[in-house]
C-alpha positions in Angstrom: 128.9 13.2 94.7 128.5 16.5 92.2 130.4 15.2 88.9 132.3 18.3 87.5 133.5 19.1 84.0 136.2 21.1 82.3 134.8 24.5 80.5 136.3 26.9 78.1 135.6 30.5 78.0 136.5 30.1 74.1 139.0 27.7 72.0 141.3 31.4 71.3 144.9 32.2 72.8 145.0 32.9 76.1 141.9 31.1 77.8 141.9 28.4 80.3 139.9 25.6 81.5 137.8 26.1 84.1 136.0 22.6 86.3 132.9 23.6 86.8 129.6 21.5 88.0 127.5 19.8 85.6 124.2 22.1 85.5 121.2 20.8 88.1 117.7 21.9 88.1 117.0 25.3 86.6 121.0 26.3 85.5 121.2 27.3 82.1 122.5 25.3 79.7 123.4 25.0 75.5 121.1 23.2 74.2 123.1 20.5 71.9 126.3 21.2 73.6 128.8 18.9 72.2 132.4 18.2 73.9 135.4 19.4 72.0 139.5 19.0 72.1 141.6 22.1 71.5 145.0 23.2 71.8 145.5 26.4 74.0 148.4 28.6 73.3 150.0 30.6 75.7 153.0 34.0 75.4 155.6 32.0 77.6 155.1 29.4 74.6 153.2 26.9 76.5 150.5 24.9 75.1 147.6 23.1 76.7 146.0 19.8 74.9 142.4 20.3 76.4 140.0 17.1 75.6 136.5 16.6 76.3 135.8 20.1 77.2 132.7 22.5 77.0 132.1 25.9 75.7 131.6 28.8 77.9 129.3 26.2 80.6 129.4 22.6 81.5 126.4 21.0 80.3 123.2 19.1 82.5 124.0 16.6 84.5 122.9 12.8 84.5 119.1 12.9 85.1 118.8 16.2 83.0 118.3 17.7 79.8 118.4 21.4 78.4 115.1 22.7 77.4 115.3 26.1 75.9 118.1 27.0 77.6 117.6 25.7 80.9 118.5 22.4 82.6 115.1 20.4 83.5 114.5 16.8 84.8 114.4 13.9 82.6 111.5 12.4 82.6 111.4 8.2 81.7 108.4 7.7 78.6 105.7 6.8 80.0 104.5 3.4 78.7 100.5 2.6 78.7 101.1 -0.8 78.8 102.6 -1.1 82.5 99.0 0.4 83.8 97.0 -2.9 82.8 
């Protein structure tokens, strides 16, 4: 099951949220991407409480980190002591 999550071009007037995947293997990513709630404001004087979203792209998924701006596998530490 691909686990998706809500993006925001920008926290300004006039964007939208957008569900997008969490990034796999090789996407690119923000590195210390943090979720964030906003309030988006609309002409007909609508107004969207957003919660838990992302800016501009969703980040890696379970499994991954971002590296340098790209989403690579998480590898478990190693631990010397399991090899004896």
């Amino acid at each position: 099951m691909l686990r998706r999550c809500c993006d925001v071009a920008a926290p300004i007037r006039y964007s939208y949220p957008v569900c997008s995947a969490f990034g796999q293997k090789g996407a690119t990513c923000r590195p210390s991407a943090r979720p964030f709630n906003t309030n988006l404001h609309y002409p007909d004087g609508l107004v969207a409480n957003v919660s838990n979203a992302h800016y501009i792209m969703c980040p890696c998924a379970p499994g991954f980190h971002c590296n340098l701006g790209t989403c690579v596998e998480t590898v478990p530490p190693h631990n010397s002591l399991e090899e004896r």
